[in-house]
C-alpha positions as CSV (number, residue, x, y, z in Angstrom):
1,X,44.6,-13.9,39.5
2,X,46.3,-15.0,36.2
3,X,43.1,-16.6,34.8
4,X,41.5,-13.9,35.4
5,X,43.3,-11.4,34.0
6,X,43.6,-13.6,30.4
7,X,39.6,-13.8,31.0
8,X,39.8,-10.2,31.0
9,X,41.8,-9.8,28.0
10,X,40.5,-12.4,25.8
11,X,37.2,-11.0,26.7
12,X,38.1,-7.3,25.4
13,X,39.9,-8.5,22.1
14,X,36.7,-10.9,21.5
15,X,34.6,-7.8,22.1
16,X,36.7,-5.5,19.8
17,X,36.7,-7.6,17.2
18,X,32.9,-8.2,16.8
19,X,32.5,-4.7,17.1
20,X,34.8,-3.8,14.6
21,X,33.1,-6.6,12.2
22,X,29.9,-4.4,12.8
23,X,31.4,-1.0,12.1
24,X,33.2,-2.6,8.7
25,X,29.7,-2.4,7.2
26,X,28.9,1.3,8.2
27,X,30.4,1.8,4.5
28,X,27.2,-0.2,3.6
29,X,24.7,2.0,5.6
30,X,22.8,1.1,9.0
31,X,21.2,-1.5,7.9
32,X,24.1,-4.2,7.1
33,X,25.1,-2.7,10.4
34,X,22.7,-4.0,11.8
35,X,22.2,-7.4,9.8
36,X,25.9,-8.0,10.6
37,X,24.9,-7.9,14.8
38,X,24.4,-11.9,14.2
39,X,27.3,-12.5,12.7
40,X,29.9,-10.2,14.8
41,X,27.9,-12.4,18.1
42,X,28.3,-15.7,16.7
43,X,32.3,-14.6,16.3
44,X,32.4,-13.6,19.8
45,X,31.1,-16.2,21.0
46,X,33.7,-18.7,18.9
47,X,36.8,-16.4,20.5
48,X,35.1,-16.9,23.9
49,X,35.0,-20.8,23.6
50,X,32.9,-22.2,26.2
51,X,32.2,-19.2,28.0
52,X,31.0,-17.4,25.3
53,X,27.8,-19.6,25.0
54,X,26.9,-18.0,28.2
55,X,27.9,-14.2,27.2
56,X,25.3,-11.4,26.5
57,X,25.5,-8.6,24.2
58,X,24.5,-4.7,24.7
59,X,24.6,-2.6,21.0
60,X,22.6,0.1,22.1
61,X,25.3,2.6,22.5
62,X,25.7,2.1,18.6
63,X,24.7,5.2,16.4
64,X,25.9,5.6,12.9
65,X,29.5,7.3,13.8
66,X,30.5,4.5,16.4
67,X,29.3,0.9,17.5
68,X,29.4,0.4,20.5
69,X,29.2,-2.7,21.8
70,X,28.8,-4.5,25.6
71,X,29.8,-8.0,26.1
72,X,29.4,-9.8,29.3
73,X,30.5,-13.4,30.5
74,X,30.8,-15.5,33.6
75,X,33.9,-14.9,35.7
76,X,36.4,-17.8,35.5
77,X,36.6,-19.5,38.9
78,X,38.5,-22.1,40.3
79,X,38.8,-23.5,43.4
80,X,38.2,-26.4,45.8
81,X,35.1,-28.3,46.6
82,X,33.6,-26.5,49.6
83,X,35.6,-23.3,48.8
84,X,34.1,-22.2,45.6
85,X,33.6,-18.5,45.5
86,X,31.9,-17.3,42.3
87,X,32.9,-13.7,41.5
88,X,30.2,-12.8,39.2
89,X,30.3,-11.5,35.9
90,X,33.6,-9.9,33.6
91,X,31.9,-7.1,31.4
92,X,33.9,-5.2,28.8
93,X,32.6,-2.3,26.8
94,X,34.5,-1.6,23.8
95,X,34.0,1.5,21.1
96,X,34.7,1.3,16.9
97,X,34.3,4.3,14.7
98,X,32.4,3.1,11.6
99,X,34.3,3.0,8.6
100,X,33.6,5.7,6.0
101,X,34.5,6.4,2.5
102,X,36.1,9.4,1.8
């Protein structure tokens, strides 16, 4: 239960933070928004560590007042041989305002 709830956290502050990479740029306009995607994934993916190579990405709640961004990885599992239960997937959806200068 532990492991999966540090999964779950890890998972959310990974999430957050590439979001919030994204939304940094908003200052820039939509389209280093968008040409910062690749970068904010590749940071995911580093907080993640192993399981992030398997993680997928969902920006398509994003407009140009929030990113949105949906980040989903393999659920940890352990067990023993012959007892392995796989519980499927750990999603997290987080939301960013986009920075503005006022």
């Amino acid at each position: 239960m532990l492991i999966g709830l540090y999964a779950r956290s890890a998972l959310a502050a990974a999430a957050f933070d590439g979001a919030r990479l994204v939304a940094t740029r908003g200052v820039e306009g939509l389209d280093a928004m968008e040409a910062a995607r690749p970068e904010a994934e590749g940071r995911v993916r580093q907080l993640l560590g192993t399981a992030g190579l398997q993680a997928t990405f969902d920006w398509s709640g994003t407009d140009p007042a929030f990113v949105v961004l949906r980040v989903s990885i393999p659920a940890p599992s352990i067990g023993w041989p012959g007892f392995h239960h796989t519980p499927g997937r750990l999603d997290r959806t987080v939301r960013v305002r986009v920075e503005a200068l006022r």
